[in-house]
C-alpha positions in Angstrom: -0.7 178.7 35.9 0.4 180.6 39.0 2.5 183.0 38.2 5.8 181.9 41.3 8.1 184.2 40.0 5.9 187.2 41.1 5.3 185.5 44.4 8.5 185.0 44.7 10.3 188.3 43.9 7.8 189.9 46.3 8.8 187.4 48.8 12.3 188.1 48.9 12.9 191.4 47.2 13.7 194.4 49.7 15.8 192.1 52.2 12.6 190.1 52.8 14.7 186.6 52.9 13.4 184.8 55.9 9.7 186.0 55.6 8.1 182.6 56.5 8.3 181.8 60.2 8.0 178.5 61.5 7.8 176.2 65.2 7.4 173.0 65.8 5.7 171.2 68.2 6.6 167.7 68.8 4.8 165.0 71.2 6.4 162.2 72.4 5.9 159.1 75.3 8.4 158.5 77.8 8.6 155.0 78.1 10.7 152.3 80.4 14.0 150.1 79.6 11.8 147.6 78.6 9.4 149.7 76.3 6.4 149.9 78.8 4.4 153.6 79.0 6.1 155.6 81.9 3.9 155.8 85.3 6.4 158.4 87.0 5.3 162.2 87.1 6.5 164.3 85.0 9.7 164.7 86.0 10.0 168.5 88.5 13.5 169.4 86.5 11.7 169.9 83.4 9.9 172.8 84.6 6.4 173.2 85.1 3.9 171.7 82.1 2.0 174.5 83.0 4.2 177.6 82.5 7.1 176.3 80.4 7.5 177.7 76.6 9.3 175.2 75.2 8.2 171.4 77.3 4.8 170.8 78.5 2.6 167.7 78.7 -0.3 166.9 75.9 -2.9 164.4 76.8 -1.0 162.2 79.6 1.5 162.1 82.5 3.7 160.5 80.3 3.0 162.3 77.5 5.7 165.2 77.2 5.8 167.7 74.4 8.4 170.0 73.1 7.7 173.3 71.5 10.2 175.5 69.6 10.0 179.3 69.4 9.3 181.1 66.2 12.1 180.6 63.6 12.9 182.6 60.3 15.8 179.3 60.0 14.4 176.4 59.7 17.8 175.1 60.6 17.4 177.5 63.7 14.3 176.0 64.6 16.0 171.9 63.9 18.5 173.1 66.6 16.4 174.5 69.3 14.5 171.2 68.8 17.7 169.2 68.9 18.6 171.0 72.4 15.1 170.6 73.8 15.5 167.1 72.8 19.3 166.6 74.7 17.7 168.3 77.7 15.1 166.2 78.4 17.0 163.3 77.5 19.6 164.1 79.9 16.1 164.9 83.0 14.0 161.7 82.6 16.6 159.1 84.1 16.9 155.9 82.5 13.4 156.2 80.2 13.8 156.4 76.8 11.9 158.9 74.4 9.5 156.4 71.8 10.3 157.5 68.5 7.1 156.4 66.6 3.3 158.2 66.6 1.7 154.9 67.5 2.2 153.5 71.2 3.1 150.0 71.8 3.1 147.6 74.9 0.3 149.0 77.3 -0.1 147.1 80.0 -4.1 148.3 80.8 -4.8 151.3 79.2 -7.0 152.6 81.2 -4.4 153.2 83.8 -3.3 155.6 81.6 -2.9 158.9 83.5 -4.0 161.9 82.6 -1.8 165.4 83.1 -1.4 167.0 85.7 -1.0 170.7 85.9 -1.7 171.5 89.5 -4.9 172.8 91.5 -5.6 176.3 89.9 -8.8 176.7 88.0 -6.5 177.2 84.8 -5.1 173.9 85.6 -8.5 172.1 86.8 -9.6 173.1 83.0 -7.1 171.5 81.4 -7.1 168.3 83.4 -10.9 168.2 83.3 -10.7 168.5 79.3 -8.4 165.6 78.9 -10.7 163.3 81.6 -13.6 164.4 78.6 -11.3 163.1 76.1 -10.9 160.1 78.0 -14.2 159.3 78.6 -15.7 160.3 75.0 -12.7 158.4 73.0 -10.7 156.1 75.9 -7.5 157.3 77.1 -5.4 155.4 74.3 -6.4 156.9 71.3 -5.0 160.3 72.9 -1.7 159.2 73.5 -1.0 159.1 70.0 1.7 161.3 68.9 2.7 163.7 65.9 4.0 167.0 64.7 2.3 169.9 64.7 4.0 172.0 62.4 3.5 176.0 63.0 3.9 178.3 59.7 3.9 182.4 59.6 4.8 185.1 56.9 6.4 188.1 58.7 4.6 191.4 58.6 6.7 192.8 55.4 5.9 190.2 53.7 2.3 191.2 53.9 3.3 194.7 53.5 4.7 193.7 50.2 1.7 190.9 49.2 -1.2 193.8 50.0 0.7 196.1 48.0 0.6 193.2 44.8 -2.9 192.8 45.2 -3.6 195.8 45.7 -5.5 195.3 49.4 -5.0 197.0 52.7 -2.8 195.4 54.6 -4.8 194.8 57.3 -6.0 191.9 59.4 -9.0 191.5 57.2 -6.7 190.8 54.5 -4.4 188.3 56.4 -7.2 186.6 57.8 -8.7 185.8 53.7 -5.6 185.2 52.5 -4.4 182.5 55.4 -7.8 180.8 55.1 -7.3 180.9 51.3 -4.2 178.9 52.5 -5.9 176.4 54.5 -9.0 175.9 52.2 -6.3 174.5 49.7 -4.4 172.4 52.4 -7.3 170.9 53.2 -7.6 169.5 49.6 -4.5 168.4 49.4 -3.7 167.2 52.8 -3.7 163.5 51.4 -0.6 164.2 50.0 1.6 165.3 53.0 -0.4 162.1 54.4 1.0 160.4 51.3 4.5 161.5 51.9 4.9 161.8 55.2 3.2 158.7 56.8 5.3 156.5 58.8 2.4 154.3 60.7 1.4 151.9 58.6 2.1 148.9 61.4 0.8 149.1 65.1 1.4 146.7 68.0 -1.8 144.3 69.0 -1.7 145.9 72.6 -3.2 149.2 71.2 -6.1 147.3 68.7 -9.1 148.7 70.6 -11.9 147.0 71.8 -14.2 145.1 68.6 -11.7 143.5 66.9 -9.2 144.2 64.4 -10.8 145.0 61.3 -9.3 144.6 57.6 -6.1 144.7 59.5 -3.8 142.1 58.6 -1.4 140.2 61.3 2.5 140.3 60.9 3.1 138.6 63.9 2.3 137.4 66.9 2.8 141.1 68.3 2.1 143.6 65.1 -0.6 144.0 62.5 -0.3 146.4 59.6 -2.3 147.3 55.7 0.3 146.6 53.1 -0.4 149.8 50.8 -1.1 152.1 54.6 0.5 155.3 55.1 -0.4 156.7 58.1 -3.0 154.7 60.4 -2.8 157.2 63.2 -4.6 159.6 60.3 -7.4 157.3 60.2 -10.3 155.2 62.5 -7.7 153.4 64.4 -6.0 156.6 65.3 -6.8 160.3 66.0 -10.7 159.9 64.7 -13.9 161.1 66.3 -17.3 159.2 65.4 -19.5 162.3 66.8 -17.7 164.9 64.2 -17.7 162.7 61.2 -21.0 164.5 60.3 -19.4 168.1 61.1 -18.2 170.0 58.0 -16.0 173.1 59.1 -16.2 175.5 56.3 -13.0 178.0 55.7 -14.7 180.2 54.1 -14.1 183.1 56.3 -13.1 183.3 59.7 -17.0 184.1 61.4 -18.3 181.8 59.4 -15.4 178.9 60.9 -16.2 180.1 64.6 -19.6 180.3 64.2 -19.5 176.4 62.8 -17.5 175.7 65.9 -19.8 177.2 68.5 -22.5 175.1 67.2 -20.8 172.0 67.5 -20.4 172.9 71.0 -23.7 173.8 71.9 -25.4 171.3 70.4 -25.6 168.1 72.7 -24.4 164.9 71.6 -26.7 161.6 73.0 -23.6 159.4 74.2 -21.8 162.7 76.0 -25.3 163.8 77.7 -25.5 159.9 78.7 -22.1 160.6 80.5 -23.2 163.6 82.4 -21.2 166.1 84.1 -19.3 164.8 86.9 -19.2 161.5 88.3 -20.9 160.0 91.5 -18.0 161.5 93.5 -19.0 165.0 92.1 -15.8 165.8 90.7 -16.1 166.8 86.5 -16.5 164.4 84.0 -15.7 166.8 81.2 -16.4 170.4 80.6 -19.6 170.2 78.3 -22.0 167.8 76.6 -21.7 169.1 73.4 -20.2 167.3 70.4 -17.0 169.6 71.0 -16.1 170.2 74.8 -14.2 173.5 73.3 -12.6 174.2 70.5 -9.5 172.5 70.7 -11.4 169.1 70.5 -11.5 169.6 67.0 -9.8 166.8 64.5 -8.7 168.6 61.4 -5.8 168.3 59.6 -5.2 172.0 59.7 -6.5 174.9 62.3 -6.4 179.0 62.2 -4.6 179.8 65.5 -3.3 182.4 67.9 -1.1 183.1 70.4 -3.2 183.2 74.0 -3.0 184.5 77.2 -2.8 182.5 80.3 -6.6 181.1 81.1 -7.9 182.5 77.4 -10.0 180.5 74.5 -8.2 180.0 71.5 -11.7 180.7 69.8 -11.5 184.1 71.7 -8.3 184.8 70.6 -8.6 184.5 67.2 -12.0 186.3 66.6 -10.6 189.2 68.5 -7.6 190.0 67.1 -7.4 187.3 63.7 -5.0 185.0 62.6 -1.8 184.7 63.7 -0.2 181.4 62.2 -1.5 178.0 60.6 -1.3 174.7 62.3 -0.6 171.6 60.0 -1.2 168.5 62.0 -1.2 165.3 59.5 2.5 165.1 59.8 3.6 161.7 61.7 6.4 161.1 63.5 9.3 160.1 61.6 10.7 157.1 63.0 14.1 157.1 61.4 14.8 161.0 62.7 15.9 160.9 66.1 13.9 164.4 66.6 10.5 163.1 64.9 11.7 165.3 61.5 14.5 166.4 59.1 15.6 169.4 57.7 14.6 168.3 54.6 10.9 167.6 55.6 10.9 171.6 57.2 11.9 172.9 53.7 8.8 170.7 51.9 6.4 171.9 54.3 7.5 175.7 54.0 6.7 175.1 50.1 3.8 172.6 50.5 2.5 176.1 52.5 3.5 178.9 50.6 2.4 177.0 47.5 -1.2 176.5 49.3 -1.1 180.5 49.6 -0.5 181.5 46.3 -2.4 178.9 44.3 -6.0 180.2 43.3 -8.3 178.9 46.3 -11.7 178.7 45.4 -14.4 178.9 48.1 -15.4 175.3 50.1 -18.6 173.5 50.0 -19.6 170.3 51.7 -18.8 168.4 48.6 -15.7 169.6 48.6 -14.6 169.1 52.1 -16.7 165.5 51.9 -14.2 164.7 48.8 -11.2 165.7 51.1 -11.6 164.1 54.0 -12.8 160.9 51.3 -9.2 161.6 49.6 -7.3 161.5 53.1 -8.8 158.2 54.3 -8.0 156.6 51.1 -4.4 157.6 51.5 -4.5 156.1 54.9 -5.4 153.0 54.5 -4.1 152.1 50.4 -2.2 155.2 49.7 0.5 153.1 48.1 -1.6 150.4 46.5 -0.5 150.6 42.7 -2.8 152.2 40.5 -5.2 153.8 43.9 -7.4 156.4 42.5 -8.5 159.8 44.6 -10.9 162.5 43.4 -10.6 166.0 42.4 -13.6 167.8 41.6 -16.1 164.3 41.2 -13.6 163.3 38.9 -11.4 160.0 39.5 -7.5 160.6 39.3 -4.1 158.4 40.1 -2.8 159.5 43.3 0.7 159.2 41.7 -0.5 161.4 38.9 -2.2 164.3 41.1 0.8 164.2 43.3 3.4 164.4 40.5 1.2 167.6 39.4 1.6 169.3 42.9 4.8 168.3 43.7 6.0 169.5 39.8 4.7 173.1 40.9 6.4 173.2 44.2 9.3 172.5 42.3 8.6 175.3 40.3 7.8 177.4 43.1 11.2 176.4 44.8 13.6 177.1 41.9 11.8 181.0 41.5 12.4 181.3 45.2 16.3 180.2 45.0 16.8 182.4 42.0 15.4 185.8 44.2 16.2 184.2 47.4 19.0 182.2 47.2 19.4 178.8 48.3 18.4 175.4 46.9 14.9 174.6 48.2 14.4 172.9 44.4 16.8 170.1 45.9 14.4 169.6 48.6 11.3 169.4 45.8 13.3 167.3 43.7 13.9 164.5 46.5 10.2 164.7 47.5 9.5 164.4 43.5 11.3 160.7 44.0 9.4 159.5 47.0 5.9 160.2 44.9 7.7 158.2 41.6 9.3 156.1 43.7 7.1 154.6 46.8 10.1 152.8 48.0 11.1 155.8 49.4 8.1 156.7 51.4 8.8 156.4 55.3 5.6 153.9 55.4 7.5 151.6 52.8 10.5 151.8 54.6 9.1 150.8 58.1 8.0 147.7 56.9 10.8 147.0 54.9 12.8 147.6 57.7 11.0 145.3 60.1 10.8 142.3 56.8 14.7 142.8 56.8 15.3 142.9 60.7 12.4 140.2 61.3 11.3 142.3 64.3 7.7 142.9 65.7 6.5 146.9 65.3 7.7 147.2 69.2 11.6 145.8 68.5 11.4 148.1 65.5 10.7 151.1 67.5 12.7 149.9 70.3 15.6 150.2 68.6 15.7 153.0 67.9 14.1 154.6 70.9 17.5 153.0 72.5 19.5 154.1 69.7 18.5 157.6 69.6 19.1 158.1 73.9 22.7 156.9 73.5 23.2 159.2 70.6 21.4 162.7 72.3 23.5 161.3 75.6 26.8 161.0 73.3 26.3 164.7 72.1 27.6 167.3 73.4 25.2 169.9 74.5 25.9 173.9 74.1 26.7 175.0 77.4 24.5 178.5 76.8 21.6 176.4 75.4 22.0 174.5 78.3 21.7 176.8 81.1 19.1 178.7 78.7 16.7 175.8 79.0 17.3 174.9 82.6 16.4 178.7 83.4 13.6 178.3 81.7 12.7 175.4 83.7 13.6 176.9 86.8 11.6 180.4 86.5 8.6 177.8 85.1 7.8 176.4 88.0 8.5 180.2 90.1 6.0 181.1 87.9 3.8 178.1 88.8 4.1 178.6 92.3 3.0 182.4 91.9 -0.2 181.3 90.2 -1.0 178.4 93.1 -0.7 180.8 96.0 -3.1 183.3 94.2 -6.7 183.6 95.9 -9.0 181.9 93.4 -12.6 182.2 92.7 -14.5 179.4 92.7 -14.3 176.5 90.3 -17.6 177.0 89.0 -17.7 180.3 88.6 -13.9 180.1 86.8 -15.6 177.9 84.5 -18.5 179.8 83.3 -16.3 182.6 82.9 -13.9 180.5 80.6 -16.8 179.0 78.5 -18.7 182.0 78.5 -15.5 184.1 76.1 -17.2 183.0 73.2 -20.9 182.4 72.8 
């Protein structure tokens, strides 16, 4: 057994309280009165996607996505949220924000347009990148939204954590020790899928071409899988045929980059048949390999950095190591007008520091084969009674593997409110129900909810798309935070104005200097 109270009294002792760091980054659609997907720009008092912190654009137009600083609160980070949330609320006119991760009523999808982040080479690269996405996937599996939750520890703490193990605390050691982290969130990523899934319905105007599978129809607008969790996690959602075959080992950070280079230079038969640009002569995407770059990469979890304006995130990271961990199997929660609670912060601060300071053996491609086997089951029958995952070739419950993990956390959280303070084991307990109890889970409760209301998946939503503008509008917002945010908007796009008048080289050459960081 993991010894927590060690951990623990590491973690906090010598005024360490506040050692884990967190952000959020939470997409979103803006949508019409009448639930459609948006076809106005970006709207100019936001700021520019380009150069603004804290609200940017992901895949589309429409698409807009709002990114917290670095918290040592996580009720600090909620509220920066909460104020992103009131600001843009208050900028994009009578559209409302859609409060679920799967889209509904698309008119034609491939109308759907792609960001824009003006006519710099830095910009051209991102737009050409999500044209490749388009054209490798279609434009509507990529306006699929989540959370993207961001976890640190803060330097003392790995002061304190080298001196326990007796390592240097250098970046050697924080590198092993955060991909010791991820190895084990990668095999137990079903469960956050498990807890946190609230996508178990979609609307029939995002079914994709071929039919709608083992789905099941609820009405003449909505189909659903009565035990699904989280169907943006699987096929129908964020899911790419060419990497099924790819197994990225964690092993050690070289051997991760040097798994992702590959997949970019080696070609993929449907994205050579594409080609480079189109008849016009304007790019198609920026490679024909079975990754474009790195960020084209589906996993549940990613090392990352902070980057430089016009830098690879691949270069980042192999030149100066791990910064932070990226979870991204967290849905949107439907019934929190800002995607996520408090309470859900505090389980994935555990769910992570438990992930660190469990024993993490090394991966293989069994092992990663068996996880990504484990998630999909979750998806689709996660709450079917009796479902069955496996753990090390062996066949366990679900309920009784996540009773296990969860039980620990709890442990975990009751050392850390004894050295800490607080009462993070309140926050284990309640997640303790939802696994005994699937009534609880946020995928339960969708469909309960539209059973009661007698509403399609799109009411459902739009209710509380409407219900969620009138109460951000009903809010009164901090005057500083305010005039904070609308500075930041206002020196975004100074900023992006600076970069446009700046003599560029050309495209071509910006490009092969770009992909050329890493090789």
């Amino acid at each position: 057994m993991t010894d927590f109270n060690r951990f623990a009294s590491v973690f906090c002792g010598r005024g360490l309280k506040g050692g884990l760091r967190r952000g959020i980054e939470r997409e979103t659609l803006r949508v019409t009165p009448d639930g459609h997907l948006a076809t106005t720009p970006h709207p100019r008092s936001l700021g520019s996607p380009l150069t603004h912190p804290l609200i940017t654009t992901d895949f589309g137009e429409a698409q807009p996505e709002m990114i917290t600083g670095v918290y040592q609160s996580a009720q600090a980070c909620l509220d920066e949220l909460r104020a992103i949330h009131a600001f843009m609320i208050r900028n994009i006119g009578d559209e409302l924000l859609w409060p679920a991760s799967l889209p509904c009523m698309l008119v034609d999808p491939d109308n759907i347009e792609i960001a824009k982040f003006g006519s710099t080479n830095e910009a051209a690269v991102k737009t050409i990148y999500r044209r490749g996405l388009a054209e490798r996937y279609g434009p509507l599996m990529q306006i699929i939204s989540g959370i993207h939750y961001n976890v640190s520890l803060a330097d003392d703490v790995w002061e304190e954590l080298a001196k326990l193990e007796g390592a240097a605390n250098d970046r050697k050691f924080r590198d092993r020790r955060y991909l010791d982290l991820i190895r084990n969130f990668n095999r137990r990523s079903w469960l956050l899928i498990y807890l946190f899934g609230a996508s178990p319905s979609l609307c029939s105007s995002f079914i994709k071409t071929g039919g709608v599978g083992n789905l099941k129809k609820w009405d003449y607008g909505t189909y659903y899988l009565p035990h699904a969790t989280s169907l943006r996690m699987g096929p129908l959602g964020y899911q790419s045929d060419a990497q099924r075959s790819l197994y990225f080992s964690f092993n050690d950070l070289e051997g991760y980059a040097s798994q992702i280079l590959d997949a970019m230079k080696t070609p993929h038969g449907e994205f050579e048949a594409l080609g480079m640009r189109d008849q016009s002569g304007d790019y198609l995407q920026l490679s024909t390999g079975v990754l474009q770059f790195e960020a084209e990469y589906y996993g549940t979890v990613r090392p990352k950095r902070s980057m430089a304006s016009g830098e690879r995130p691949l270069a980042a990271i192999l030149e100066q190591g791990i910064e932070y961990v990226e979870m991204r199997c967290i849905d949107l929660d439907p019934f929190e007008e800002l995607g996520i609670s408090l309470e859900a912060i505090e389980f994935l601060d555990l769910f992570a520091m438990h992930c660190l300071v469990s024993e993490s053996a090394p991966d293989s491609p069994e092992d990663i084969a068996e996880a990504n086997e484990n998630q999909q089951r979750t998806v689709h029958r996660g709450r079917e009674p009796g479902m069955l995952l496996e753990r090390n070739g062996q066949e366990i419950a679900l309920r009784d593997w996540a009773t296990e993990i969860v039980e620990e956390i709890a442990e975990l959280a009751s050392s850390l409110d004894f050295y800490c303070g607080g009462a993070t084991h309140r926050t284990a307990k309640a997640f303790l129900d939802r696994v005994k109890d699937p009534l609880l889970l946020p995928s339960t409760r969708v469909l309960e909810e539209m059973r009661s209301e007698r509403v399609t998946f799109f009411r459902f939503a739009m209710n509380l798309a409407e219900r969620y503008r009138k109460r951000l509008l009903a809010e009164e917002m901090d005057l500083s935070e305010q005039r904070r945010i609308e500075g930041l908007a206002t020196s975004s796009l100074a900023e992006w104005e600076r970069r446009e008048a700046v003599p560029r080289v050309a495209f071509e050459e910006h490009l092969k200097r770009f992909m050329g960081q890493v090789a």
